[in-house]
C-alpha positions as CSV (number, residue, x, y, z in Angstrom):
1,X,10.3,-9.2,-30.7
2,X,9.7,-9.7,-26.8
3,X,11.8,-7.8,-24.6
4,X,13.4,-9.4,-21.4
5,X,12.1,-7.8,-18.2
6,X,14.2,-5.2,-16.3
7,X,15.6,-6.0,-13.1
8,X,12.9,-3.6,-11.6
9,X,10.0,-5.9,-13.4
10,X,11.0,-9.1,-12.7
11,X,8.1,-11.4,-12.9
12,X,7.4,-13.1,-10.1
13,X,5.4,-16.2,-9.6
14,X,2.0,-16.3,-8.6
15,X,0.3,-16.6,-4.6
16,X,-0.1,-20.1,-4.0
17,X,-4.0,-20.1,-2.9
18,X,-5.2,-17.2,-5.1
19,X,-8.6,-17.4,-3.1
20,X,-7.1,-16.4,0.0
21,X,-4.7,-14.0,-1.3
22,X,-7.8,-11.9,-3.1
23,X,-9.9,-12.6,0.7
24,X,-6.7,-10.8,2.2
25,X,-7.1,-7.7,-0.3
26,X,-10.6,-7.4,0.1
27,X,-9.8,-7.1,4.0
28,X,-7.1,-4.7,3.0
29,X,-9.3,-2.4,0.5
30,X,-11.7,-1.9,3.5
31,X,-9.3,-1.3,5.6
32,X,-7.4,1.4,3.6
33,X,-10.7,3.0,3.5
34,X,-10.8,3.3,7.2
35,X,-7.1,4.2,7.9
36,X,-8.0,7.0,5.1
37,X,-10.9,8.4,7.4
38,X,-8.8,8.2,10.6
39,X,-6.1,10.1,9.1
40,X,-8.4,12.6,7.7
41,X,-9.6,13.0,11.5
42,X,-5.8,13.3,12.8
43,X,-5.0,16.1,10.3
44,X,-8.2,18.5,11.6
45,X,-6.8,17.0,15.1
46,X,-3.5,18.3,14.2
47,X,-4.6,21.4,13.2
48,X,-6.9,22.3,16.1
49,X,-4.1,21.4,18.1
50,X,-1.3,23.8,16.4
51,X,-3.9,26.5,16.1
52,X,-4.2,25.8,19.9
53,X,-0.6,25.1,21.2
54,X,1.4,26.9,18.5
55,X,3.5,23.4,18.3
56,X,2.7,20.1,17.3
57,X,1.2,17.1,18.6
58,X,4.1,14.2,19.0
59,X,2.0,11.7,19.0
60,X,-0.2,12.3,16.2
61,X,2.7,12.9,14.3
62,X,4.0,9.3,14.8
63,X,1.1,7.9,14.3
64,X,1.0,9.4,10.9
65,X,4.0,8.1,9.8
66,X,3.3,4.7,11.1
67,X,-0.2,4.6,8.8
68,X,1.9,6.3,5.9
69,X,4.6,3.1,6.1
70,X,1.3,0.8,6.7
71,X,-0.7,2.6,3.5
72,X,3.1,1.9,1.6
73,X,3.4,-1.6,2.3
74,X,-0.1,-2.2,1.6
75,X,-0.1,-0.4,-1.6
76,X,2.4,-2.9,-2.9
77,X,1.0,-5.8,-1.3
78,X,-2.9,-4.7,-3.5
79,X,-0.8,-4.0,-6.5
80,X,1.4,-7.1,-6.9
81,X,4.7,-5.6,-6.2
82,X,5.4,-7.3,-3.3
83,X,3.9,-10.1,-1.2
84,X,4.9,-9.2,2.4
85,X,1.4,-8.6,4.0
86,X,0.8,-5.3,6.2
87,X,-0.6,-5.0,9.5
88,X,-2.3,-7.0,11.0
89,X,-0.4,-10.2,9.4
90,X,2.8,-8.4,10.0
91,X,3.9,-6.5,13.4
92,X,3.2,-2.9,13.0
């Protein structure tokens, strides 16, 4: 018996160029990778800077979030869930 998909697993209908689409996740894998390594580098940053100034750094804060919203979107763009592309196809 095959079961009907959920409103949460709707199926949804394949990219239109499938090449490009798999070029775009390739680009996104790598950079994933990288925005992994920066935010490694802001979290000592942040550290230092706490260990330092006994309060945190605003800035690195935000951006932190921002690459947490960015790894998000792109998470669901590499898994299927959603097609919207991330950064830098989409404002930031």
């Amino acid at each position: 018996m095959e079961s009907s998909p959920s409103n949460e697993e709707t199926v949804r209908p394949m990219p239109r160029n499938l090449w490009v689409h798999g070029l775009i996740m390739l680009v996104l894998l790598l950079l994933v990778n990288l925005a992994q390594t920066i935010l490694g580098i802001c979290a000592i940053l942040q550290f230092f800077w706490m260990l330092v100034n006994k309060e945190r750094n605003e800035a690195i804060a935000r951006f932190g979030e921002g690459a947490a919203r960015w790894l998000s979107t792109t998470a669901r763009f590499l898994t299927g869930r959603s097609d919207e592309r991330p950064f830098p196809w989409a404002p930031w």
